[in-house]
KOLMI-873430 format. One line per field, with one value per residue (C-alpha): residue number from 0; residue in three letters; chain; x, y, z. Coordinates in steps of 0.02 Angstrom, whole numbers, plus 50000, padded with zeros to 5 digits. Layout:
REM KOLMI-873430
i	c(NUM,...);
aa	c(ALA,...);
ch	c(A,...);
u	c(X,...);
v	c(Y,...);
w	c(Z,...);
***
This chain:
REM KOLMI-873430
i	c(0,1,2,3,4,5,6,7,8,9,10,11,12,13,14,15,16,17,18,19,20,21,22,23,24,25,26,27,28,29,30,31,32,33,34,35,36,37,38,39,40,41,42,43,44,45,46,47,48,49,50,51,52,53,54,55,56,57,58,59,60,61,62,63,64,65,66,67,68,69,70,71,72,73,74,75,76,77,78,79,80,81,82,83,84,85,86,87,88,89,90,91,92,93,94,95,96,97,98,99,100,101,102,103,104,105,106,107,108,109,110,111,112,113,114,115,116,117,118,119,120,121,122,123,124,125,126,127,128,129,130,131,132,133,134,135,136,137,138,139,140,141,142,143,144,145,146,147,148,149,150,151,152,153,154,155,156,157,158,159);
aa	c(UNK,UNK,UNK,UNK,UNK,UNK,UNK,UNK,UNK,UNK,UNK,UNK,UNK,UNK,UNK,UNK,UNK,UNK,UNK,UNK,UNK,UNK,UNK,UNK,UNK,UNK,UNK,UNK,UNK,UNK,UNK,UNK,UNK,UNK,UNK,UNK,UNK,UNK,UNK,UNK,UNK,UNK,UNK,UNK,UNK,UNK,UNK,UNK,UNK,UNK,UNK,UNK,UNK,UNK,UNK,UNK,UNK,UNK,UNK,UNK,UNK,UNK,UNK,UNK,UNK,UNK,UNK,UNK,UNK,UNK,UNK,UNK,UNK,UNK,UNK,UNK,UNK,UNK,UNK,UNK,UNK,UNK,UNK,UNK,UNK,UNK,UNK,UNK,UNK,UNK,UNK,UNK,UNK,UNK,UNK,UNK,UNK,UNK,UNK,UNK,UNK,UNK,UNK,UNK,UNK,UNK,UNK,UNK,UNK,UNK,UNK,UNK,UNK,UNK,UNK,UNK,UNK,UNK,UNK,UNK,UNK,UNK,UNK,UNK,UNK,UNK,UNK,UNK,UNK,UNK,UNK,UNK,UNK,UNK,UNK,UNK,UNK,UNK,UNK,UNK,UNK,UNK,UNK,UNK,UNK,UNK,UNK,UNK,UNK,UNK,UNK,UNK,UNK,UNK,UNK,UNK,UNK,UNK,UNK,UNK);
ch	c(A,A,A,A,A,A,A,A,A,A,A,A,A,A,A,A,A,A,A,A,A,A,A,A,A,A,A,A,A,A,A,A,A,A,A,A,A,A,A,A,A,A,A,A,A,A,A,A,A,A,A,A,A,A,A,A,A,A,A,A,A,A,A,A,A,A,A,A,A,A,A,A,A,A,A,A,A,A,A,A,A,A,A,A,A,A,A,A,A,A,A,A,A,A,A,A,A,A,A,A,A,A,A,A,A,A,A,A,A,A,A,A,A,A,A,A,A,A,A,A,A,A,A,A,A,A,A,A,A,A,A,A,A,A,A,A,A,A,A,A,A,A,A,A,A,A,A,A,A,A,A,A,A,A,A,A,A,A,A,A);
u	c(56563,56536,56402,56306,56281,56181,56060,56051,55988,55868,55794,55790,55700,55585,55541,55498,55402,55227,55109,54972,55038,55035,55185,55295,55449,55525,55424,55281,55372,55426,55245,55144,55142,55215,55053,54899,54816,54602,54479,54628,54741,54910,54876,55021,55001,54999,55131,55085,54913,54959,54948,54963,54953,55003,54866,54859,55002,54950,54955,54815,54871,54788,54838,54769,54794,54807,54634,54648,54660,54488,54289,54209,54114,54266,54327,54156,54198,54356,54503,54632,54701,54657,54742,54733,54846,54725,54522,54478,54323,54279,54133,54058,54067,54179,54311,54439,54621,54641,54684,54540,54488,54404,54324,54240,54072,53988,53844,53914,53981,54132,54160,54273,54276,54371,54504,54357,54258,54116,54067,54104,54068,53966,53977,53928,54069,54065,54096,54223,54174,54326,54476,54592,54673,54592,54728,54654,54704,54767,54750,54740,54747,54589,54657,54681,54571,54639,54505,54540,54518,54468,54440,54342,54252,54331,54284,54338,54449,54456,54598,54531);
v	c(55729,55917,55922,55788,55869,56016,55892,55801,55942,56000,55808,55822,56003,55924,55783,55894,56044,56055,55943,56084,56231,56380,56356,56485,56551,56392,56262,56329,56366,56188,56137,56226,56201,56341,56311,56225,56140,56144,56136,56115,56279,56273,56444,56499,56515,56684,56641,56810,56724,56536,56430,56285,56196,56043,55990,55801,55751,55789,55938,56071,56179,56313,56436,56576,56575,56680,56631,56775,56644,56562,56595,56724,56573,56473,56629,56676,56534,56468,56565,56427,56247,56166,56009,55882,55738,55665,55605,55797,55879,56059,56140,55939,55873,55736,55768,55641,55659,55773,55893,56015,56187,56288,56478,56569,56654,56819,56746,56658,56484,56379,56286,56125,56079,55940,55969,55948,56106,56011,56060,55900,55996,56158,56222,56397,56497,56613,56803,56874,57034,57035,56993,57155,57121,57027,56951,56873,56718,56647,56501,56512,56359,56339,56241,56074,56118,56266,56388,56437,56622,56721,56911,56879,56727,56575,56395,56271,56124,55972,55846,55659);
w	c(58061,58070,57922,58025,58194,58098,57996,58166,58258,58110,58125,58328,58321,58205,58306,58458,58360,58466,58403,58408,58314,58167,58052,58011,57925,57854,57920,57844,57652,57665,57651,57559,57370,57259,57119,57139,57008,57010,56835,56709,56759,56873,56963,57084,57262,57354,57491,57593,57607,57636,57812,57904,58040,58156,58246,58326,58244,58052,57923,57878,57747,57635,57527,57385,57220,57079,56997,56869,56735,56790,56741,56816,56869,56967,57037,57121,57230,57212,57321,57324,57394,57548,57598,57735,57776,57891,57906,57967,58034,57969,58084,58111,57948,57886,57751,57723,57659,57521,57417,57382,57331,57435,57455,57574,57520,57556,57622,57762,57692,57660,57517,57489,57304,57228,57097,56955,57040,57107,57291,57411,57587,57638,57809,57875,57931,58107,58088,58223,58271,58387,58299,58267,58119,57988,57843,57680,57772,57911,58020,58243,58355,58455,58594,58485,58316,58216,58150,57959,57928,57772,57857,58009,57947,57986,58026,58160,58058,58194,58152,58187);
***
């Protein structure tokens, strides 16, 4: 009976995390994928520069990867796995559930690729001038969307 009161309480804190919130610690390693595969290659994930978040009930989760294996080609645009449990909204346009590459590009965009490298959503991404510390990447809630970071660009992922 004592081994049961522990899982118990693991299953009830689970049950009442906030619906709207950044993962972290364990929560977050329980999620996100150790490798990724995109184009043919397994790369492994950077966990220093992986996130995700609860919003309305479902998962947002991203992640780099070590693309030093890939084309000079994939890696001018391809920075690692984005996946999505749920029908989601990235800066107004539809993407539904999946498992995706993305990158972030120096002209402004965002880039969701599918697992074959060809682009399936372009959105511009917003510059913020005003956040202190910029990581790789990182994900915020914005009341109930979470805004996915790379630096100071990031764009606004709306769960549906």
């Amino acid at each position: 009976m004592s081994l049961a009161a522990p899982v118990l309480a693991q299953q009830v804190a689970d049950v009442n995390e906030a619906p709207e919130q950044v993962l972290q610690g364990a929560a977050l390693t329980r999620v996100v994928p150790t490798s990724f595969y995109f184009e043919g290659q397994a790369a492994p994930t950077q966990m220093r520069n992986a996130a995700a978040a609860r919003a309305n009930g479902h998962l947002v989760i991203a992640g780099m990867v070590d693309t030093s294996g890939y084309s000079a080609d994939v890696r001018a645009h391809y920075q690692g796995f984005f996946i999505n449990d749920a029908a989601i909204e990235i800066n107004g346009k539809s993407l539904p559930i999946g498992a995706y590459g993305f990158g972030f590009t120096n002209d402004g965009k965002f880039n969701i690729l599918d697992i074959g490298n060809h682009e399936v959503l372009t959105v511009s991404s917003t510059n913020d001038k005003d956040l202190k510390r910029p990581r790789p990447l990182m994900m915020t809630m914005d009341g109930r969307n979470v805004r996915l970071y790379a630096g100071r660009d990031y764009v606004v992922i709306a769960v549906k």
